[in-house]
C-alpha positions as CSV (number, residue, x, y, z in Angstrom):
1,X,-2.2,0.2,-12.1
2,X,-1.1,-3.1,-10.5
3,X,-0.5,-4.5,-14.0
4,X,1.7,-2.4,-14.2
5,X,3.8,-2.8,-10.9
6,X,3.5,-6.3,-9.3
7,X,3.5,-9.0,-11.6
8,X,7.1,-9.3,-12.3
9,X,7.5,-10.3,-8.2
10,X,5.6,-13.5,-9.2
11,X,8.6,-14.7,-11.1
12,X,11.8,-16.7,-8.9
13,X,14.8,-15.5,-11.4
14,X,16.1,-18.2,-9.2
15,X,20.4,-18.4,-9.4
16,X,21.1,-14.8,-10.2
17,X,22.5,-12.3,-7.9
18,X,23.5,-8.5,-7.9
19,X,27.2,-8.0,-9.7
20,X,27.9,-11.8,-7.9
21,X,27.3,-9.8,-4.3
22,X,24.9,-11.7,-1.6
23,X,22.1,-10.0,-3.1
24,X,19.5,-11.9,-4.8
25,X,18.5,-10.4,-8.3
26,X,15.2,-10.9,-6.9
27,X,15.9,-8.6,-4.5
28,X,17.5,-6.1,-6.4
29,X,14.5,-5.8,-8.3
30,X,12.4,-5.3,-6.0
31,X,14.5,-2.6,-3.9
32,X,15.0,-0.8,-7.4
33,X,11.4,-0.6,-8.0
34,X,10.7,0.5,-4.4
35,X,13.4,3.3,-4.5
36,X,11.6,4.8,-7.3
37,X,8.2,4.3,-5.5
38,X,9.7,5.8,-2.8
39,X,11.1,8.6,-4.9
40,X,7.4,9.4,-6.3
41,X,6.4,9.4,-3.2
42,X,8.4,12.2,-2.1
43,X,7.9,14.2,-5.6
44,X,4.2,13.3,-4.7
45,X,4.2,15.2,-1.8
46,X,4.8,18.7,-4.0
47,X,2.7,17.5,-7.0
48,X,0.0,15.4,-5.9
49,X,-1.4,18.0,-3.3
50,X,-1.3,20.9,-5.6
51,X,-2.6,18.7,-8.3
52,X,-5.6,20.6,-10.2
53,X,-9.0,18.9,-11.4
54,X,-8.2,19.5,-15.0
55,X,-5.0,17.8,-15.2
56,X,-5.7,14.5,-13.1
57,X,-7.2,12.3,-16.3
58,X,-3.9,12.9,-18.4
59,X,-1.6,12.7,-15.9
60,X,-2.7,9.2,-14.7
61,X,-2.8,7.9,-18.6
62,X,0.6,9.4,-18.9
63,X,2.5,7.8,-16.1
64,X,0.9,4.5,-16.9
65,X,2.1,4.9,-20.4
66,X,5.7,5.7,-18.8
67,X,5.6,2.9,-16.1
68,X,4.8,-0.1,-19.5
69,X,7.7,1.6,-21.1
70,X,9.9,1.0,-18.3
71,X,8.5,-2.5,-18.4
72,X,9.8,-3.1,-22.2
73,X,12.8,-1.9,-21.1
74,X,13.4,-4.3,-18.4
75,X,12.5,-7.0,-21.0
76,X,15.6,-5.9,-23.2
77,X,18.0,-5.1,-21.6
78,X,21.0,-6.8,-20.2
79,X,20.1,-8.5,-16.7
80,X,22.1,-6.4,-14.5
81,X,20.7,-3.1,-16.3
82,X,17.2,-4.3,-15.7
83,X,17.6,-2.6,-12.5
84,X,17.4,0.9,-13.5
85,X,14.2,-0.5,-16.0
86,X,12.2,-1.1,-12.7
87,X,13.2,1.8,-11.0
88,X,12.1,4.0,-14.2
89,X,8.9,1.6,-13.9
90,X,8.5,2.6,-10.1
91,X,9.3,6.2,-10.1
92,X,5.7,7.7,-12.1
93,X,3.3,4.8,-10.3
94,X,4.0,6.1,-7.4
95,X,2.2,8.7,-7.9
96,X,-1.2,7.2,-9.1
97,X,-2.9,6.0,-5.8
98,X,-2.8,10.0,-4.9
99,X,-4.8,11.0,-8.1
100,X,-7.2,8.6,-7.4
101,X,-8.1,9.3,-3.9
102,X,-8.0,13.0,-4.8
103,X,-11.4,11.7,-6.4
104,X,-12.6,9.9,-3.9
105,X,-11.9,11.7,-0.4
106,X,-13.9,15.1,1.2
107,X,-17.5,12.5,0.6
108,X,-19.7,12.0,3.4
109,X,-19.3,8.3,1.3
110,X,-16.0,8.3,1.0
111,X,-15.5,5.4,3.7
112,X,-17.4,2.9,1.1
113,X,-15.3,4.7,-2.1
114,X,-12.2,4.5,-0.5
115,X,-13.0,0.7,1.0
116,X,-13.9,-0.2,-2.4
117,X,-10.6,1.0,-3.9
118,X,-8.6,-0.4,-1.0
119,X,-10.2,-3.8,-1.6
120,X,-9.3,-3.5,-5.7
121,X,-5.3,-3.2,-4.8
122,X,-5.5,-5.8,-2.5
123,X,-7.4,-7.8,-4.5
124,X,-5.5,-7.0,-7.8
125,X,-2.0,-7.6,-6.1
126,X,-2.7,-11.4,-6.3
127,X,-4.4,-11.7,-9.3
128,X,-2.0,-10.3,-12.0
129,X,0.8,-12.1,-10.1
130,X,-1.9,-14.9,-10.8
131,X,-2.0,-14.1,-14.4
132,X,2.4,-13.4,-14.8
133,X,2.4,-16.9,-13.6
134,X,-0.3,-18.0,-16.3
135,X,1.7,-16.2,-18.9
136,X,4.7,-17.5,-17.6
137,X,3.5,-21.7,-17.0
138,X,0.9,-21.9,-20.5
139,X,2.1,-19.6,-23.1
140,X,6.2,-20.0,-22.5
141,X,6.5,-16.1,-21.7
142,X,9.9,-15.6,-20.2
143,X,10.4,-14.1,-16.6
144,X,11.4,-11.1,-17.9
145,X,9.0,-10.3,-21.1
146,X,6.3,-11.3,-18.3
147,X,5.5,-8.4,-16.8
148,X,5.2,-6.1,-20.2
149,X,3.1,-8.7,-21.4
150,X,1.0,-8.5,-18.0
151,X,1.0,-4.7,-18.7
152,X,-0.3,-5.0,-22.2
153,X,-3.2,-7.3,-21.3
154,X,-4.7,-4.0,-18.9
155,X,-3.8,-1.1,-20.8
156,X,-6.9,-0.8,-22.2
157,X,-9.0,-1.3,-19.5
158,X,-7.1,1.2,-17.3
159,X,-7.7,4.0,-19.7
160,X,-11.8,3.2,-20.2
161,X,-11.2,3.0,-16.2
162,X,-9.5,6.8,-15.8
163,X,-11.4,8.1,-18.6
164,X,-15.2,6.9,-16.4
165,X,-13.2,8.0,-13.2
166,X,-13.0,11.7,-14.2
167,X,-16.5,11.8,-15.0
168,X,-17.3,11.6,-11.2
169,X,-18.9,15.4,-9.6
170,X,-16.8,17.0,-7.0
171,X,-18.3,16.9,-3.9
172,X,-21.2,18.8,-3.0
173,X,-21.8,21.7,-0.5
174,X,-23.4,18.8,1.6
175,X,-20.1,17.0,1.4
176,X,-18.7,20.4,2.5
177,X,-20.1,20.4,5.2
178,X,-20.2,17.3,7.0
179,X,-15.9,16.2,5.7
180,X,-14.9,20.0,5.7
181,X,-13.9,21.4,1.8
182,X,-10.8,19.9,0.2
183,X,-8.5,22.3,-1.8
184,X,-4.7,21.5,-3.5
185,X,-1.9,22.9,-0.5
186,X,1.2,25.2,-0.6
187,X,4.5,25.0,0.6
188,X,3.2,26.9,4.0
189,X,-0.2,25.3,4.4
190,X,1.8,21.8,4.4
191,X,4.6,22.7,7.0
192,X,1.5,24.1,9.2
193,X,-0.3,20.8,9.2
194,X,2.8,19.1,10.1
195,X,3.4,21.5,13.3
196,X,-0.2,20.9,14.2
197,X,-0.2,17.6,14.4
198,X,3.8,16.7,14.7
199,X,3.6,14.0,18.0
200,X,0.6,11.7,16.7
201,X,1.9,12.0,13.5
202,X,5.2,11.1,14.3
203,X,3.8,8.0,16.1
204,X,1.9,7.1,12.9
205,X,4.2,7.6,10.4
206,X,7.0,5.5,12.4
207,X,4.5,3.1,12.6
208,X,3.3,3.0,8.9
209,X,7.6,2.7,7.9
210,X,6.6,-0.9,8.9
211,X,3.7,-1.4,8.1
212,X,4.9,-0.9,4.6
213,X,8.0,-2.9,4.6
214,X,6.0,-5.8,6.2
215,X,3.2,-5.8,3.8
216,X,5.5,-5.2,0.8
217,X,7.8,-8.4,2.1
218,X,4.4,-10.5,1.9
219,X,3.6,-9.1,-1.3
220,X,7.0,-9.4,-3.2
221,X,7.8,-13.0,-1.7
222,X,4.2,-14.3,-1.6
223,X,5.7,-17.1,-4.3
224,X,8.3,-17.8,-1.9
225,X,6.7,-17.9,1.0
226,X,4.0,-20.0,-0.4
227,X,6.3,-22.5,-1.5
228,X,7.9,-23.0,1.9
229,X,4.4,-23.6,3.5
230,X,4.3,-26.6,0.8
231,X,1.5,-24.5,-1.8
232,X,4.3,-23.6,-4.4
233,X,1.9,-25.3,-7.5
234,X,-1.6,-24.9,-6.2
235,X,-3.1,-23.0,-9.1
236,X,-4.5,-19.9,-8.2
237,X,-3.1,-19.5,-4.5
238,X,-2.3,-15.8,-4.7
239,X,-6.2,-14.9,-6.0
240,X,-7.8,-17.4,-3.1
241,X,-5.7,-15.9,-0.4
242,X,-6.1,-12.1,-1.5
243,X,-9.9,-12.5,-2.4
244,X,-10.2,-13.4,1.4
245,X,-8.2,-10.7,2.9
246,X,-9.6,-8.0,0.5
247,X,-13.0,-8.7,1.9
248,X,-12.0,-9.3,5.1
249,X,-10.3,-5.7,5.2
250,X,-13.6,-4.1,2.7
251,X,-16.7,-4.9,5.5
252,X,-15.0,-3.5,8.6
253,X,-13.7,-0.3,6.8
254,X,-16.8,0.1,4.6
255,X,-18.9,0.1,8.2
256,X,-17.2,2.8,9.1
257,X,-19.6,5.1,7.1
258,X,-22.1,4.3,9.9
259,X,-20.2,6.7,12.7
260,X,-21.5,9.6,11.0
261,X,-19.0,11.9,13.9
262,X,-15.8,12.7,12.5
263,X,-14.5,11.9,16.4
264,X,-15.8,8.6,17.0
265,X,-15.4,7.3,13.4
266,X,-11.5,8.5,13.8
267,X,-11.6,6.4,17.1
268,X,-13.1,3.5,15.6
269,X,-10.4,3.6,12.6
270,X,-7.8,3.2,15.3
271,X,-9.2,0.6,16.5
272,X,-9.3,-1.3,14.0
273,X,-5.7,-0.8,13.4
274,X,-4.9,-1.9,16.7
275,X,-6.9,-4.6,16.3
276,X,-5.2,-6.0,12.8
277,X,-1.7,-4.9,14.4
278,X,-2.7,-7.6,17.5
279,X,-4.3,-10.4,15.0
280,X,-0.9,-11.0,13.7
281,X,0.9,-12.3,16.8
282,X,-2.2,-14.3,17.3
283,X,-2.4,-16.0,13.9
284,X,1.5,-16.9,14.0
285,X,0.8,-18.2,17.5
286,X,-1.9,-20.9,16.0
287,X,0.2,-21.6,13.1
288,X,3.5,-22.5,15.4
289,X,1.0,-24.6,17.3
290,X,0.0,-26.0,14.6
291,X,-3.7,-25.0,15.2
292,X,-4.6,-23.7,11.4
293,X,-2.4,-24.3,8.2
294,X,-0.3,-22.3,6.1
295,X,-3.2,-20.7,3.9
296,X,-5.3,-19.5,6.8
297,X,-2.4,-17.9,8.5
298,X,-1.3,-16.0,4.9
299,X,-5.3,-15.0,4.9
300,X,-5.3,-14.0,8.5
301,X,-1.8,-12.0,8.5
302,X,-3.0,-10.1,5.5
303,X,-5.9,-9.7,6.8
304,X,-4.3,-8.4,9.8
305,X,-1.4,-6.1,8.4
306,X,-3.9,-4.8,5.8
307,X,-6.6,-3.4,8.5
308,X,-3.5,-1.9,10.0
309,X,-2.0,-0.3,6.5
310,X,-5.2,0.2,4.9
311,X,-6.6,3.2,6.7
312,X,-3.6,5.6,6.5
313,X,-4.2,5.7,2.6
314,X,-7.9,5.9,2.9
315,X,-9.9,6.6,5.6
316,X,-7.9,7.8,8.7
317,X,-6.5,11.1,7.6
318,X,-9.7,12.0,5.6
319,X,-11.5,11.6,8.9
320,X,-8.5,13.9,10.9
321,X,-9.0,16.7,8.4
322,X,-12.7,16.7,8.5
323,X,-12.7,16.4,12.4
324,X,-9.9,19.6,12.7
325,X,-11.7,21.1,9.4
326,X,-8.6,22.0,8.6
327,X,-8.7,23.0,4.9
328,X,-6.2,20.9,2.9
329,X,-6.4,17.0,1.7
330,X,-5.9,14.0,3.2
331,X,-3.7,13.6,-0.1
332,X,-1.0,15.4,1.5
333,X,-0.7,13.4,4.9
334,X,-0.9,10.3,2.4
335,X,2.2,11.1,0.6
336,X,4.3,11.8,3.4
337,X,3.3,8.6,5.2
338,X,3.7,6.6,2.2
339,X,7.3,7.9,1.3
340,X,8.6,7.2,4.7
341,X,7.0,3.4,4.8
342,X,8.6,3.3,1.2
343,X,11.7,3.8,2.5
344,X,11.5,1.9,5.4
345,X,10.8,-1.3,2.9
346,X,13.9,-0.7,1.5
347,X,15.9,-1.1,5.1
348,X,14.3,-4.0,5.3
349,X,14.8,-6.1,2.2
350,X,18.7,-4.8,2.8
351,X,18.9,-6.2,6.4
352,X,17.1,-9.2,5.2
353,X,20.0,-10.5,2.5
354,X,23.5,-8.6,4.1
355,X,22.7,-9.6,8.4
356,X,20.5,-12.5,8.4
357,X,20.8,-13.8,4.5
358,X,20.9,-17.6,6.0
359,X,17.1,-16.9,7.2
360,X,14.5,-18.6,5.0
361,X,12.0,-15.7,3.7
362,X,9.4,-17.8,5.5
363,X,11.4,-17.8,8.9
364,X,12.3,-14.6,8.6
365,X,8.9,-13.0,7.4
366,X,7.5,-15.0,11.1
367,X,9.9,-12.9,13.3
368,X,8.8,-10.2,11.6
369,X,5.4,-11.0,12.4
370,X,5.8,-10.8,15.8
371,X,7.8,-7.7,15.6
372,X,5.1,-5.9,14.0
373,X,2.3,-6.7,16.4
374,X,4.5,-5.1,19.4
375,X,5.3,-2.2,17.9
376,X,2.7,-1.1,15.6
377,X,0.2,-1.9,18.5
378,X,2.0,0.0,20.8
379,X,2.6,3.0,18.4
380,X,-0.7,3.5,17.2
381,X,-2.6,3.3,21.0
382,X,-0.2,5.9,22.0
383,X,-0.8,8.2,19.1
384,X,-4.9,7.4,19.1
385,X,-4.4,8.2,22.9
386,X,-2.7,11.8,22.4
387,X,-5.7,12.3,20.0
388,X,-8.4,11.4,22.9
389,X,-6.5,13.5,25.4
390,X,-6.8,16.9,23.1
391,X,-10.4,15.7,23.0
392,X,-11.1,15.7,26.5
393,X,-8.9,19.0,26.6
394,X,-11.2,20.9,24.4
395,X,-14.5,19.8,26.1
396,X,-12.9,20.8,29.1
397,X,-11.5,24.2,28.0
398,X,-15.5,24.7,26.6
């Protein structure tokens, strides 16, 4: 699915801007494609939790097929329509991580499924932005055919990939048991999980709205960033760097299927969080000190921001649900987290080019650094703390 969303972000389209506003072209872009991220998001809230078995295999081969149409467009059509191209491209991929981990999740494995995956979109975010550039610097691909090209090249392979996917079993009564039974959730199930857990969730989810933004500024500026650290033609950069960070994040969330209780491996999710959220005031610390270079502190604050963002759309509400058995999916709790965080990015990217558009993206992307380890820290030890308090509550109340 990356193929089909990230490579056109390792282009420059330096010199253009939005209608001849301050807005980079670059940036519009990328805000387009977020709003209709975002917007799937939201739809995937309704759709993706009430999605049936039977109709998960054509409906991710159908909004891939949509999301490489959108890419054509943006390929010919005039630059300041290209917009609404990568908002069309956005809106059904949106929608795809949700399909997928409705395969993977309610498994007393699904801490090594869902690690795995994880480690893929990490993984895969630098190397077709690797392969755009390729296109781009070997075969003379323009900036803007790039991406459908990208697209083409793993259209195939995503299909033979769906089409193995749905031949996994459900889970078993085993499965049942030990992660609670997963089933799609109405209009009223939804607003009742909500209520349930409204304060930690609130915590999270404000959290997660940066989180997102933060790891989607690192992804979508990665070239410039890079650049401004002095690797702008090391060959390869983007696949190094990510290869490190996706294992990096995939050992410490794949141990997690160790803590067999539901409690204790919930705890131990948070602390990892709290942990990445921490590592990235520490890494920008050595690199203004000039302690480690610019690659190791683009490995470590991935590594950091990723161990943070990683667990809300993979192991962290999976283990909430099986720990409440409330009946449901983690799908659900997903979805609502990741429209908020979408939307969030979009803030950002804003504030970024109309109140501080003299900031370099590197500069800039450093203060946010150090914003992010405050708060996201802060947020999720409060809400990890509610969670150990209604613990204690219920062993006392017994």
């Amino acid at each position: 699915m990356y193929a089909f969303r990230k490579p056109f972000s390792a282009a420059h389209f330096e010199g253009l801007s939005l209608l001849g506003t301050q807005i980079e072209l670059k940036t519009a872009f990328v805000i387009s494609q977020i709003i209709g991220y975002a917007l799937s998001k939201y739809l995937g809230i309704k759709f993706c939790s009430e999605m049936t078995r039977g109709r998960r295999l054509s409906m991710l081969i159908g909004l891939v097929a949509v999301a490489e149409v959108a890419l054509l467009l943006f390929a010919v059509l005039p630059p300041q329509l290209k917009i609404f191209a990568l908002l069309a491209n956005g809106l059904p991929l949106g929608m795809v991580w949700g399909l997928v981990v409705w395969y993977l999740e309610g498994r007393r494995t699904s801490e090594l499924l869902l690690a795995g995956l994880s480690c893929s979109f990490i993984l895969a975010s630098g190397v077709v932005k690797d392969i755009g550039r390729w296109l781009m610097g070997e075969h003379g691909v323009s900036e803007f055919w790039m991406p459908f090209a990208t697209g083409l090249i793993f259209l195939l392979p995503f299909v033979i990939s769906a089409l193995l996917l749905d031949q996994l079993p459900d889970p078993n009564d085993e499965d049942e048991d030990e992660r609670a039974r997963r089933e799609p959730m109405d209009r009223a199930q939804r607003i009742s999980f909500l209520k349930r857990f409204l304060v930690p969730l609130s915590m999270l989810f404000f959290a997660y709205i940066f989180l997102t933004a933060y790891r989607d500024y690192r992804d979508n500026y990665g070239v410039e960033i890079f650049t401004e650290l002095g690797y702008g033609g090391a060959p390869g950069i983007f696949s190094i760097s990510e290869i490190c960070v996706a294992f990096g994040v995939l050992v410490p969330l794949a141990l997690l299927f160790l803590i067999r209780d539901n409690f204790f491996g919930l705890l131990a999710a948070f602390t990892l969080m709290i942990s990445g959220s921490l590592s990235l005031g520490i890494s920008t610390l050595l690199l203004d000190r000039g302690a480690i270079n610019g690659l190791s502190w683009m490995i470590l604050v991935g590594i950091g921001s990723y161990l943070a963002y990683v667990p809300y759309g993979s192991i962290l509400f999976d283990r909430m649900i099986a720990q409440t058995h409330v009946i449901g999916t983690a799908v659900f709790a997903i979805y609502v987290a990741d429209a908020l965080g979408y939307t969030g990015s979009v803030a950002v990217l804003l504030f970024k080019d109309l109140v501080v558009g003299e900031a370099t993206r590197l500069d800039f992307f450093r203060s946010f650094t150090y914003l992010l380890c405050v708060g996201s820290s802060g947020l999720i030890l409060v809400s990890a703390a509610l969670i150990l308090r209604s613990r204690k509550t219920r062993i006392k109340s017994a």
